[in-house]
LOPA-913703 format. One line per 4 residues: number of its first residue (from 0); for each residue x, y, z of C-alpha. Coordinates in pm, 1 decimal. Last residue first. Example, Ala and Ser with C-alpha at 12.3 -4.5 7.8 and 13.67 -1.06 7.14 Angstrom:
<sites>
1> 1367.0 -106.0 714.0 ~ 1230.0 -450.0 780.0
</sites>
This chain:
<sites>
583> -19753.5 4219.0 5375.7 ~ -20015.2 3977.7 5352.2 ~ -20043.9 3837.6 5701.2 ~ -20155.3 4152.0 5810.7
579> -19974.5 4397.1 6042.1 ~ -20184.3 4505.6 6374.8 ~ -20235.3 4151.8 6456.4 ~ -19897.3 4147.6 6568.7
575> -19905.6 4449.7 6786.3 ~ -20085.3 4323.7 7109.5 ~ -19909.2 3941.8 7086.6 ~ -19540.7 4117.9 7010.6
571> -19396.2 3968.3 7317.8 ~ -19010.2 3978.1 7301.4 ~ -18818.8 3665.7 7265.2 ~ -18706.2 3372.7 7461.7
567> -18695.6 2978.9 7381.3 ~ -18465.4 3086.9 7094.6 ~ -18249.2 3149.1 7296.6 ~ -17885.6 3251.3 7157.0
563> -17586.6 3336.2 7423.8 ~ -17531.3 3717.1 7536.4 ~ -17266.0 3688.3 7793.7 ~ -17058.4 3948.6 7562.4
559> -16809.9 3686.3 7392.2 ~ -17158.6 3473.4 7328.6 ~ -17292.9 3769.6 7145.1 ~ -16991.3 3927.9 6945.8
555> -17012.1 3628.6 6662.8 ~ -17377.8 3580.3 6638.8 ~ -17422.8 3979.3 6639.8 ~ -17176.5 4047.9 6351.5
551> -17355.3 3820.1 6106.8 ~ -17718.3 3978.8 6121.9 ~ -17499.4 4341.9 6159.4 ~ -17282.0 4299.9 5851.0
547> -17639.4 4186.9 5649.8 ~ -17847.4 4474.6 5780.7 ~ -17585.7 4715.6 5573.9 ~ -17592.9 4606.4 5245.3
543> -17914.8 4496.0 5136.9 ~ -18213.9 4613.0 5417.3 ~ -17976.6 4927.6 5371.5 ~ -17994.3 5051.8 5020.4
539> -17768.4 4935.0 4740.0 ~ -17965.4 4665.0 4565.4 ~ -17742.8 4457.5 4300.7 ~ -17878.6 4146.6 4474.2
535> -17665.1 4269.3 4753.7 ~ -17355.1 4037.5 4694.6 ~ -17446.2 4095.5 4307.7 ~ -17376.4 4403.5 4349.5
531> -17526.6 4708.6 4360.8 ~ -17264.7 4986.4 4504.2 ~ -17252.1 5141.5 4806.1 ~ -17174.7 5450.6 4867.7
527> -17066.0 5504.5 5274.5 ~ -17133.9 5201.5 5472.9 ~ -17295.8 5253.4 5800.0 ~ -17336.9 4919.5 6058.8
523> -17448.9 5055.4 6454.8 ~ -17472.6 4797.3 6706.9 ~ -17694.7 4891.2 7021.3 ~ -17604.3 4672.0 7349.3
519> -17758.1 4512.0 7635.1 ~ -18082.2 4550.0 7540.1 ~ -18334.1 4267.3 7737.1 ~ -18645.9 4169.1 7566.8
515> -18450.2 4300.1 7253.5 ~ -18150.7 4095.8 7295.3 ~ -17974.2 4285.9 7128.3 ~ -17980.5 4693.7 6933.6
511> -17996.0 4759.0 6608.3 ~ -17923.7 5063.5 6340.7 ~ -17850.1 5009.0 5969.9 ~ -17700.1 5248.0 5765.2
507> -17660.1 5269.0 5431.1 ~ -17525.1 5634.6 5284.8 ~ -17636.2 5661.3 4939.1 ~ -17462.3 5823.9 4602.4
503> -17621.3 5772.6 4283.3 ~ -17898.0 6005.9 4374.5 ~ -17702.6 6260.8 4426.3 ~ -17881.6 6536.4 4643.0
499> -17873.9 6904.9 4554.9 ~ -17706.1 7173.5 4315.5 ~ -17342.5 7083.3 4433.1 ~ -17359.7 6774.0 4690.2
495> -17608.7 6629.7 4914.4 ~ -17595.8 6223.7 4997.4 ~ -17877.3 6031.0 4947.4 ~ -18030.4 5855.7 5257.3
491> -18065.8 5451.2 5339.1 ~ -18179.8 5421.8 5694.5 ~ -18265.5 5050.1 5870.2 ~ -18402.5 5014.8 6199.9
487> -18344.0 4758.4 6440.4 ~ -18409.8 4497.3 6690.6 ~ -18235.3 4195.0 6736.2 ~ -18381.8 3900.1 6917.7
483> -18007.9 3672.5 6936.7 ~ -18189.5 3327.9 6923.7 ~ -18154.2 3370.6 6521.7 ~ -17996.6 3662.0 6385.0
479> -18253.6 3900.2 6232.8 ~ -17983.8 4133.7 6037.5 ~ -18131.7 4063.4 5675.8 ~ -18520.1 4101.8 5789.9
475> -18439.3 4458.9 5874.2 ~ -18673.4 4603.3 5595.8 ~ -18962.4 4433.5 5739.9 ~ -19144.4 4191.3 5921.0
471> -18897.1 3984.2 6198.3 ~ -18607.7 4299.2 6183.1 ~ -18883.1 4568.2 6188.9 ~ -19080.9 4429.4 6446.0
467> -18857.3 4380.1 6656.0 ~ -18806.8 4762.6 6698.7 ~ -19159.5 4831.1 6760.4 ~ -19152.0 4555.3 7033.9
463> -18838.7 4776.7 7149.0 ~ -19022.7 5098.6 7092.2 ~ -19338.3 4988.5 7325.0 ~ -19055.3 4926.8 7621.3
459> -18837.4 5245.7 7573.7 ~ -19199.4 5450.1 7601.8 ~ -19324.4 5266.7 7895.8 ~ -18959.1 5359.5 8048.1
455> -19062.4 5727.1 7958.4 ~ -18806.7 5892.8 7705.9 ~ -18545.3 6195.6 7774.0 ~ -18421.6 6127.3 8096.3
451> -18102.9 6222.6 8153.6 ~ -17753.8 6032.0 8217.2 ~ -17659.9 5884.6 8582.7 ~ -17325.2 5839.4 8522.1
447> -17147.3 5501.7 8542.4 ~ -16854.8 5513.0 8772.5 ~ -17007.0 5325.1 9044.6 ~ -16994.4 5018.2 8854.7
443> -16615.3 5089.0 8764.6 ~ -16584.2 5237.9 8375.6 ~ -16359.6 5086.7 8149.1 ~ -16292.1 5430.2 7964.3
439> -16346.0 5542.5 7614.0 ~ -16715.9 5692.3 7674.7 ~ -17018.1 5739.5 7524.0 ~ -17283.7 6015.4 7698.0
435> -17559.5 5839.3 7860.2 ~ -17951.8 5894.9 7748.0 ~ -18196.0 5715.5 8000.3 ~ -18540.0 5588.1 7836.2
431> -18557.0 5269.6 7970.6 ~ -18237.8 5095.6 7798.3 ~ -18409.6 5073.4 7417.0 ~ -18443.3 5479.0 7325.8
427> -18142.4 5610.7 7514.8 ~ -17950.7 5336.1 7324.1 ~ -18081.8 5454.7 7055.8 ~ -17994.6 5807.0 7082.8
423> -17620.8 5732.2 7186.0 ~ -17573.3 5471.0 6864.3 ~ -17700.7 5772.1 6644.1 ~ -17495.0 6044.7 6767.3
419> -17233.9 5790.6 6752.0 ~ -17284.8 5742.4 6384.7 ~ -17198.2 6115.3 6313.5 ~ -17491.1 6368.2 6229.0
415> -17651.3 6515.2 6000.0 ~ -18017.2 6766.7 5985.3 ~ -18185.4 6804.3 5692.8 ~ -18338.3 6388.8 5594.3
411> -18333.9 6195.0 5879.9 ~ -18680.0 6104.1 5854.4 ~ -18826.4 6301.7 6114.6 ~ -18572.4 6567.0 6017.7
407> -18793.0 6647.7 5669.2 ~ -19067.5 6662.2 5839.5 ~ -18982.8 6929.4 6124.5 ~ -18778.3 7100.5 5834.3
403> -19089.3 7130.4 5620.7 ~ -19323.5 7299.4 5923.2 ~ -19013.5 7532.7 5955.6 ~ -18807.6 7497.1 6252.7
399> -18701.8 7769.2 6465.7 ~ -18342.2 7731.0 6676.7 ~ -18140.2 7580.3 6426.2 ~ -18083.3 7312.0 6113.5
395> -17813.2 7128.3 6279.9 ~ -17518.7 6991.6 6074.2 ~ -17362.5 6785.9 6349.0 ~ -17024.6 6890.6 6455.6
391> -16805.6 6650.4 6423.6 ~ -16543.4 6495.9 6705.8 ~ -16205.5 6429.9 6696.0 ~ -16028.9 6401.8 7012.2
387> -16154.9 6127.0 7097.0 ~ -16308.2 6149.7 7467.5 ~ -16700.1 6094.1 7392.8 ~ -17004.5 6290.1 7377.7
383> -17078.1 6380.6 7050.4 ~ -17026.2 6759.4 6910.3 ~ -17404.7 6922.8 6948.6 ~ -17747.1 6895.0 6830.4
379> -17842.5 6589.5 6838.3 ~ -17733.0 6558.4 7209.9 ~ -18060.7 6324.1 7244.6 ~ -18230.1 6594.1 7486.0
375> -18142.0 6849.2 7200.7 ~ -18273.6 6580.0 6949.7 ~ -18609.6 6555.1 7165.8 ~ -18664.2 6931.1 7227.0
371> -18652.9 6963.9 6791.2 ~ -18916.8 6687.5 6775.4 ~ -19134.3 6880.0 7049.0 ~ -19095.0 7217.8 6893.7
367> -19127.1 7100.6 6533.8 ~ -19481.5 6976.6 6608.6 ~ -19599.7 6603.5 6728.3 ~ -19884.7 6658.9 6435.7
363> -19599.8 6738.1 6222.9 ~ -19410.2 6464.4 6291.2 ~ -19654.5 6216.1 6250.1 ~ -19785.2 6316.6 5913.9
359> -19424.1 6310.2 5830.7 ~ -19427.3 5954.8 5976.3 ~ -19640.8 5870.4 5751.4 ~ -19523.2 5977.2 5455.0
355> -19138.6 5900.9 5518.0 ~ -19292.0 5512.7 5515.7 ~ -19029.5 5245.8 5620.3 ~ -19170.8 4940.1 5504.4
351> -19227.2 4823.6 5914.9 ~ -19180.6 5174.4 6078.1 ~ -19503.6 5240.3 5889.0 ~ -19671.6 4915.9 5892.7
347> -19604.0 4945.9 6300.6 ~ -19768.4 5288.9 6296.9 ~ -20064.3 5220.8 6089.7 ~ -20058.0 5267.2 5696.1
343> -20312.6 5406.9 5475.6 ~ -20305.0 5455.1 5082.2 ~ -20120.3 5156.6 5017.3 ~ -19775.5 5054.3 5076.7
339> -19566.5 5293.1 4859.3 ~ -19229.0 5163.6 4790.4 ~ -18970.8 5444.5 4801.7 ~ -19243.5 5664.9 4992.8
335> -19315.6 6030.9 4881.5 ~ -19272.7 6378.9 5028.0 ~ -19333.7 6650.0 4774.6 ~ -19168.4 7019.0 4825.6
331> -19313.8 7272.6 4620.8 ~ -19512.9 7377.2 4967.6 ~ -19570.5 7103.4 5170.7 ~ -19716.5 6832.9 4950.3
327> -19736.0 6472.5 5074.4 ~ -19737.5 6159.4 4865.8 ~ -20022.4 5934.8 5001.1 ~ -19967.2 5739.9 5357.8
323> -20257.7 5873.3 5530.7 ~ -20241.3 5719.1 5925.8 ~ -20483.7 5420.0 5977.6 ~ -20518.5 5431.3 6407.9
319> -20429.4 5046.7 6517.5 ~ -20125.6 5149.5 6738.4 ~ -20315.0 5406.8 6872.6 ~ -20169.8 5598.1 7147.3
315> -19918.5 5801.2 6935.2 ~ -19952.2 6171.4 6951.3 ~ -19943.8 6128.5 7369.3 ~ -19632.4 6310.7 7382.4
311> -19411.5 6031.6 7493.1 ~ -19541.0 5822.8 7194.8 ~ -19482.1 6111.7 6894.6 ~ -19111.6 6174.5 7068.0
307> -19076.7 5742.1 7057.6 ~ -19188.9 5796.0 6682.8 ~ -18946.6 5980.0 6595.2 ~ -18687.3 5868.7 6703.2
303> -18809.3 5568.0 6532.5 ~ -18803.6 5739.1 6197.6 ~ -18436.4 5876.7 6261.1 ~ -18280.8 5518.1 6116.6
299> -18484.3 5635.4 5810.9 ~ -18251.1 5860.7 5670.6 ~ -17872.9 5886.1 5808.5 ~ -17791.1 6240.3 5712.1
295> -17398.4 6186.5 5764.0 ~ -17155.0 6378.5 5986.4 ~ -16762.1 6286.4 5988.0 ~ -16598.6 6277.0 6290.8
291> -16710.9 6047.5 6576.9 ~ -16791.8 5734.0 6351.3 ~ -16605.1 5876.2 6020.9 ~ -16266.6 5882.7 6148.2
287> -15978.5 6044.6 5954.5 ~ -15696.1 5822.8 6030.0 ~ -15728.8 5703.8 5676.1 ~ -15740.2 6019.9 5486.4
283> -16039.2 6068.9 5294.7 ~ -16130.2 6082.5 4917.5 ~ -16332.0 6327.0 4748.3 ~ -16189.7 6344.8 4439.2
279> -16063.4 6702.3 4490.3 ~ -15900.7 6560.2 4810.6 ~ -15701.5 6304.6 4596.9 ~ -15571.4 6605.4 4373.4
275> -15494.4 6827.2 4682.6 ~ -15331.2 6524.3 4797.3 ~ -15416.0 6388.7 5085.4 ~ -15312.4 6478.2 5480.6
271> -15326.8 6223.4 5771.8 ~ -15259.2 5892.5 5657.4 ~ -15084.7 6050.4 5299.6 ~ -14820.2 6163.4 5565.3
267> -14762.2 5793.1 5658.5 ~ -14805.9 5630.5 6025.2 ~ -14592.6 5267.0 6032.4 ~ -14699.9 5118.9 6378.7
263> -15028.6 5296.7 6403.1 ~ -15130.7 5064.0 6054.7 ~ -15468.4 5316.1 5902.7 ~ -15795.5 5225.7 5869.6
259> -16032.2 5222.4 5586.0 ~ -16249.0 5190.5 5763.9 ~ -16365.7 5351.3 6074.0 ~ -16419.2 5145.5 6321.6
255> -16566.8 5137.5 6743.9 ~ -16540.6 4849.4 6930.3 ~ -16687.2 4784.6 7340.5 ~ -16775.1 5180.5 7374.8
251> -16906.7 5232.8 7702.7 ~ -17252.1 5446.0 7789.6 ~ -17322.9 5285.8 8107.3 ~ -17640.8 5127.9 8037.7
247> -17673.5 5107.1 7671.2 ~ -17329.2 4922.7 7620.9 ~ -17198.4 5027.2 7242.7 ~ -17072.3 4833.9 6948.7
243> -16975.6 5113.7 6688.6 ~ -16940.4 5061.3 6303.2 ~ -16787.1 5269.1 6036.8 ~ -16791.8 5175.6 5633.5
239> -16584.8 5364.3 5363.3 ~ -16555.5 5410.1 4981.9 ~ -16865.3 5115.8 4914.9 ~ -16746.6 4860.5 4667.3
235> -17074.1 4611.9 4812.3 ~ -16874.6 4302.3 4893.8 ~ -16625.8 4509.9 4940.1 ~ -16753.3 4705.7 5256.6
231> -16968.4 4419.2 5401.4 ~ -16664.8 4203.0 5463.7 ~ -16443.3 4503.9 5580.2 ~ -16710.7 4583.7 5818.4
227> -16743.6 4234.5 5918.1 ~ -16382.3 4203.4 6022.4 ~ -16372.4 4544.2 6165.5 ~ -16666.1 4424.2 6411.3
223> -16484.2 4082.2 6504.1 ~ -16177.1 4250.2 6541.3 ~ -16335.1 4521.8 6777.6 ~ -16561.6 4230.7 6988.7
219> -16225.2 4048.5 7066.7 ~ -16043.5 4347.7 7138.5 ~ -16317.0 4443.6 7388.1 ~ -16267.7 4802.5 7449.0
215> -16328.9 5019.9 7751.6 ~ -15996.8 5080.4 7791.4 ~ -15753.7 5023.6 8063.2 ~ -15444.9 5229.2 8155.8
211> -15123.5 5009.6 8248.7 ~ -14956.5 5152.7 8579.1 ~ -14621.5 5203.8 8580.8 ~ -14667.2 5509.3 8414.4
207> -14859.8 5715.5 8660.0 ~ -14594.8 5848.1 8902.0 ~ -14344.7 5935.9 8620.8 ~ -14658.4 6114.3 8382.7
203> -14598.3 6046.5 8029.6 ~ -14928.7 5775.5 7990.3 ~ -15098.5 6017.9 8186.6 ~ -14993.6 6349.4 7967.4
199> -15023.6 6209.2 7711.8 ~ -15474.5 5997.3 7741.3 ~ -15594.7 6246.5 7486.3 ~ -15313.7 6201.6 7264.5
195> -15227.4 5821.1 7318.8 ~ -15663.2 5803.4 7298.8 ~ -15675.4 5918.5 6964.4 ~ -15501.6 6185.0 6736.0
191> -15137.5 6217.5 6821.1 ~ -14963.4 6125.5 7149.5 ~ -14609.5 6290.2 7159.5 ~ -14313.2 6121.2 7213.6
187> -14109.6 6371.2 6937.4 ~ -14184.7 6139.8 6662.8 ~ -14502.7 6078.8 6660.1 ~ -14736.5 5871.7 6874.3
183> -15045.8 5678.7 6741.1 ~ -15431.1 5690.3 6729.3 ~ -15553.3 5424.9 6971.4 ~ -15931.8 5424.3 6899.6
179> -15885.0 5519.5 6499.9 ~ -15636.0 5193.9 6498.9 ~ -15841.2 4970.7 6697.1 ~ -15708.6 4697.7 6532.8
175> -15415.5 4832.5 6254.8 ~ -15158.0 4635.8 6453.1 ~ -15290.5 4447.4 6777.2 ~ -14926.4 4467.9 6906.1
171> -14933.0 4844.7 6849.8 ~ -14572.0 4942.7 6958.6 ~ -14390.6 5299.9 7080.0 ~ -14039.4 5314.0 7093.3
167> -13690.8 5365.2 7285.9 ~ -13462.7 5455.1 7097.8 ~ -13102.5 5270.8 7040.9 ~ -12889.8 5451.2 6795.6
163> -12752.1 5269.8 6465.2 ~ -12575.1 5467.4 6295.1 ~ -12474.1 5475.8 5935.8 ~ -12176.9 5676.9 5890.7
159> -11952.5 5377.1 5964.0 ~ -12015.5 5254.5 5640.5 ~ -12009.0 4848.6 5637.3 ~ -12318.6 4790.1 5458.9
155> -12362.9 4503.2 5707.0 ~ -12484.9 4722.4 5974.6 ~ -12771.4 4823.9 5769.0 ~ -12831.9 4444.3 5777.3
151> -12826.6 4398.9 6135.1 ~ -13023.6 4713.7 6167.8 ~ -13287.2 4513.2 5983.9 ~ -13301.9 4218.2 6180.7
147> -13318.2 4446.4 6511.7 ~ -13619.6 4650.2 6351.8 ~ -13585.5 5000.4 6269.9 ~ -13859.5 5245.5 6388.8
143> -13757.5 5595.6 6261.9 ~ -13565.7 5648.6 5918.7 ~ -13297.0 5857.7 5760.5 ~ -13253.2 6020.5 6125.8
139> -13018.2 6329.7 6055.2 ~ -12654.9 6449.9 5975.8 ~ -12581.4 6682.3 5674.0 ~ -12332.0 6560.7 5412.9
135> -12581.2 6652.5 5094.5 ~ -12445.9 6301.5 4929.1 ~ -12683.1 6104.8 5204.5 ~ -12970.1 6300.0 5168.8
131> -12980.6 6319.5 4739.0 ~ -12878.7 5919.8 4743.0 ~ -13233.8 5891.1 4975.4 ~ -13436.9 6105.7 4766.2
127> -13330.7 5909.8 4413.7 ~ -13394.1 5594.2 4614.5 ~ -13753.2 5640.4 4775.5 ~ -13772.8 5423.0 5078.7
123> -14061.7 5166.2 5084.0 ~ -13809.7 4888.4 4990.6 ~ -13654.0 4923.3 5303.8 ~ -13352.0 4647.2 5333.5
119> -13324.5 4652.2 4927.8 ~ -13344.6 5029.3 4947.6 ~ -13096.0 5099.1 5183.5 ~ -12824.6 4895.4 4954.1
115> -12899.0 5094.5 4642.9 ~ -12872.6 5446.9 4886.9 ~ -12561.8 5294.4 4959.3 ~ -12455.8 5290.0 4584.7
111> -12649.4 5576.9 4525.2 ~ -12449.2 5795.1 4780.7 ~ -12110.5 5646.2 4638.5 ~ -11933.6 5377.0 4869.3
107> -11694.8 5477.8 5133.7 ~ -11850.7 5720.7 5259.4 ~ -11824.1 6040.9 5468.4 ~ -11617.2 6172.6 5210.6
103> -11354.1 6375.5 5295.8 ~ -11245.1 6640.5 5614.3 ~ -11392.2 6594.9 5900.0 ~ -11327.5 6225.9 6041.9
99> -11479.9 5897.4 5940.3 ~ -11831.9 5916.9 6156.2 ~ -11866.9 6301.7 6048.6 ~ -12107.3 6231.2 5825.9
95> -12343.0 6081.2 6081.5 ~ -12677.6 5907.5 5903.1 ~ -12895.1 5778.1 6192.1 ~ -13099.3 5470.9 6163.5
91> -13330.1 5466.9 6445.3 ~ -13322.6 5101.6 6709.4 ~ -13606.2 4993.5 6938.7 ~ -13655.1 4942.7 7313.8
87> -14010.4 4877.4 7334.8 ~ -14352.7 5105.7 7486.6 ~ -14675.2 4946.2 7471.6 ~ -14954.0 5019.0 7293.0
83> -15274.8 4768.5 7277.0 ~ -15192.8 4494.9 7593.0 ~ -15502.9 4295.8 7651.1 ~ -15605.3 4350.2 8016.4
79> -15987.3 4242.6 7967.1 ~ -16089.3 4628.6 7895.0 ~ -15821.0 4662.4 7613.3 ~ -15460.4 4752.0 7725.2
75> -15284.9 5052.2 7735.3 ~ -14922.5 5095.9 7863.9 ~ -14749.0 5385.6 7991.7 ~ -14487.9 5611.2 7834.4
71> -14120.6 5582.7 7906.8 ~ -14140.1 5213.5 8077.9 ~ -14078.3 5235.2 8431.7 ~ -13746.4 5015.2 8529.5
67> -13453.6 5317.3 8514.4 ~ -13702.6 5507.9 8734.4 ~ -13723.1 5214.9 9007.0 ~ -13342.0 5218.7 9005.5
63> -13312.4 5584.6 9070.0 ~ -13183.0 5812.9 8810.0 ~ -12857.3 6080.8 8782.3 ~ -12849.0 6304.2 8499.2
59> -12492.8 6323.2 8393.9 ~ -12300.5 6585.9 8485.8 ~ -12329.8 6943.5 8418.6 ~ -12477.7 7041.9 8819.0
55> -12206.3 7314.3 8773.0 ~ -12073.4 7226.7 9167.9 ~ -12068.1 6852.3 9119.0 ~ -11909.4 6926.7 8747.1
51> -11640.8 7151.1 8885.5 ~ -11548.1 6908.0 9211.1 ~ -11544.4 6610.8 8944.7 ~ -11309.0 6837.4 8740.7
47> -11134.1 6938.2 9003.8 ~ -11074.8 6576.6 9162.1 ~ -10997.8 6475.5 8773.8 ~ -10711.5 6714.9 8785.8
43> -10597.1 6643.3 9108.9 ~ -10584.7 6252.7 8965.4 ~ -10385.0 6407.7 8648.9 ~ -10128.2 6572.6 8939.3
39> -10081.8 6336.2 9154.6 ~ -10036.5 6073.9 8851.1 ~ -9764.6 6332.4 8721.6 ~ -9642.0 6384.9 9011.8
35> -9611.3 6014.2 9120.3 ~ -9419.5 5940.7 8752.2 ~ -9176.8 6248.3 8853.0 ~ -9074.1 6082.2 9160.9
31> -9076.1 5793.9 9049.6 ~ -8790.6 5927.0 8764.4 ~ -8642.8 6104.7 8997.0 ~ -8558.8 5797.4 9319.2
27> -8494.1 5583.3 8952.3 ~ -8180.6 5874.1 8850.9 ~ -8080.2 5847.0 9256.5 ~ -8090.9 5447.3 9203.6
23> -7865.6 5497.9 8907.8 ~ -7660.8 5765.2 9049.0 ~ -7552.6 5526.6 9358.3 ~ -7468.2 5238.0 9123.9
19> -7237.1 5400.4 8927.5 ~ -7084.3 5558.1 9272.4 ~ -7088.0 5215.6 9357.6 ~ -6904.7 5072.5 9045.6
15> -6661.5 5360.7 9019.8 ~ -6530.9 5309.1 9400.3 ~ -6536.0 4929.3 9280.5 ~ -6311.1 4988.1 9000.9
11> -6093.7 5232.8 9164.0 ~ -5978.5 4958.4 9449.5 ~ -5970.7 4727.2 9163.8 ~ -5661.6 4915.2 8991.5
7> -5530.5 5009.4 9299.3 ~ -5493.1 4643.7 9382.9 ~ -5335.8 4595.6 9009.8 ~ -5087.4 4837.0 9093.8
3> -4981.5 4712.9 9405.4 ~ -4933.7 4384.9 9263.1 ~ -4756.6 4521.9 8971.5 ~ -4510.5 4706.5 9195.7
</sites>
């Protein structure tokens, strides 16, 4: 009985083991099961969603490999393939309130506290402003431009509401250089105020991009003419100075300044817009240019002009002819020399010591309808001729001239323009007589337009011994650099405000152009209110302040150009010499 009992016993045991065992694996059969549906149905989920987002067209933006490799905005380099902008991956410092969740503070330090720790990593922030932004709780960029050291630091602040987004950006390796030819780009991608805006829609352009975009600039020649600028500038505590370097026979623009200048990597609001109470003083914003934008009466560098019109129209054959050269009435107006010469001068003497009585007399014997057709032929009297943006309109005294206005504009006085006006016109005057509008661009020798004729070649040749002159005898002594042959002409005019000219306030310009037995380029110099110093002898007209930049520019920018010093070589001055006496 106990054996049969204990056999039922384990009979029941292993009947209650396997059915056990059988509900188990059914129980693991259910619980698959219900693990594949729900993977079934999350991957049917993601099918539809992929389906729903195919079909929307919501999903990411999809790019080829060659787009993911083109820079976003092309690259622009100087004429010798120097890069000058070029696009960089860059961080922004974004402030994200919502970084820690939406309800509390979205820092853990107090707004002045961080705004503490902002300012010792940008020290050009304003604190007081920067607390205000960050305790107002509403998400923006607190600053554009960040550099990787830096966002390692802002990192370091340890608030999670600082962001650090990568951007791409926009970078002026050359830094201020060139800054008025370059201008910069803003914010938004956009090219603002010299060749990235004129040049946007290129550098932006998917098909074009790739490709780096050449100016006509020679870095080389630009920091070497900014360099002497500046020099000139404070030697002399003038406000401003611009300079231009220009090809006369295609019209090309090797360095062009305007100074001050302005950094295109770090563009301030007080670059583009002063003050009112800055304005009021007369100040100007630094991107403002003053070689394509800003007009100037530019005196005596207009006397040659002058005289080239008087040569082509057969007023000028005699270089020996005594001209009167005592003050000049035209009506109550009285034309006078600076330094009177003598009762007579010829027309060397006269370009020589810069007489406005003289070539007055020459003017008006030419008539106001020739001068006037020469400065229309010259572009005098519209906006220059060049792709910036900003260009001036010249001050232009209109269609009938008065017998005092023809004078007057003989000698630069009544009618302003900008320095490229001027650098145009003489390179018009020293090439062979061909006037070219300016240009931006590295131009292809088949590229180079074929300009107008507005002097005879006989003409362009008699003003270039005319020219030399000046610089070997006379008021352009300063800029002769030796071997180089420059030629030039120097203008020193007062500058008009309320009731009539100051005459504490000059412009000094001084106009050239190398080698003169063979131009190759005209080099303009201007400095805006100069003072005497003792750098100038404490003179503050032309032959003191403004020759000098261009006798030390030329030396440096010569041999860079092909142009290397001869003195074996020089133009031939044997019918005119005799023509100014030993004496003067």
């Amino acid at each position: 009985m106990n054996a049969l009992s204990a056999s039922a016993a384990i009979s029941t045991g292993r009947v209650e083991l396997v059915t056990f065992r059988r509900q188990s694996l059914a129980l693991a059969h259910w619980r698959v099961l219900w693990i594949a549906l729900v993977f079934g149905a999350v991957a049917a989920a993601a099918l539809l969603r992929i389906a729903y987002l195919g079909v929307a067209d919501h999903g990411p933006v999809r790019t080829s490999l060659e787009e993911e490799l083109l820079p976003p905005r092309g690259e622009i380099t100087d004429r010798n393939g120097v890069p000058l902008a070029r696009a960089f991956p860059a961080y922004a410092l974004w402030f994200n309130p919502k970084a820690m969740g939406e309800s509390g503070s979205p820092l853990v330090k107090s707004p002045q506290k961080v705004a503490a720790r902002l300012k010792a990593i940008f020290p050009e922030i304003d604190e007081i402003e920067m607390a205000e932004r960050l305790a107002s709780g509403k998400a923006g960029y607190l600053r554009r431009r960040v550099l990787p050291e830096d966002a390692n630091k802002v990192m370091a602040i340890g608030e999670l509401a600082l962001e650090m987004p990568r951007e791409n950006d926009r970078h002026y390796p050359q830094g201020m250089l060139g800054a008025h030819v370059l201008g910069y780009v803003n914010s938004d991608g956009q090219g603002q105020v010299g060749m990235e805006q004129v040049l946007d829609a290129q550098l932006r352009d998917p098909a074009l991009r790739s490709h780096s975009t050449p100016l006509s600039i020679d870095i080389r020649v630009q920091g070497a003419l900014e360099d002497e600028l500046r020099r000139g500038m404070l030697a002399v505590s003038a406000v401003g100075a611009a300079g231009i370097v220009l090809d006369v026979d295609t019209g090309e623009v090797l360095a062009l300044a305007s100074l001050p200048e302005f950094d295109p990597n770090a563009v301030t609001s007080e670059d583009l817009v002063l003050p009112k109470e800055r304005a009021a003083l007369g100040e100007t914003p630094r991107a403002f240019n003053r070689v394509t934008n800003q007009v100037y009466e530019l005196g005596s560098t207009f006397k040659p002009l002058t005289v080239a019109a008087a040569i082509d129209a057969g007023v000028v054959r005699d270089f020996g002819k005594r001209w009167n050269a005592e003050p000049l009435q035209v009506g109550r107006f009285t034309i006078k020399d600076l330094k009177p010469k003598g009762a007579d001068l010829n027309v060397p003497e006269a370009l020589i010591f810069s007489s406005n009585t003289v070539t007055a007399r020459v003017a008006d014997e030419l008539g106001p309808e020739r001068l006037r057709r020469t400065m229309i032929d010259l572009g005098m009297n519209e906006r220059p001729y060049i792709e910036l943006p900003a260009r001036g309109f010249p001050l232009w005294p209109g269609r009938d001239w008065a017998r005092l206005t023809n004078m007057t504009v003989s000698y630069g006085h009544g009618i302003a323009v900008t320095p490229l006006h001027l650098a145009s016109a003489y390179a018009s005057m020293v090439n062979g007589g061909i006037w070219r509008p300016a240009t931006m661009n590295k131009l292809a020798a088949n590229e180079v337009p074929r300009g107008r004729r507005v002097f005879k070649a006989s003409t362009s040749s008699r003003m270039r011994q005319l020219l030399r002159m000046i610089t070997l005898y006379g008021t352009g002594k300063n800029a002769d650099a030796p071997g180089f042959r420059v030629g030039g002409k120097t203008g020193s005019a007062e500058k008009p405000g309320a009731g009539g000219y100051r005459k504490s306030s000059l412009v000094s310009t001084f106009a050239a152009a190398f080698p003169m037995d063979r131009p190759r380029y005209v080099v303009i110099a201007m400095l805006d209110e100069p003072h005497g110093t003792v750098a100038s002898s404490f003179q503050r007209t032309a032959g003191y302040t403004a020759a000098p930049i261009v006798g030390r520019l030329v030396p440096r920018i010569g041999p860079l150009l092909g142009v290397m010093p001869d003195n074996t070589r020089d133009v031939d001055l044997t019918d005119l010499r005799p023509l100014v006496p030993e004496k003067h």
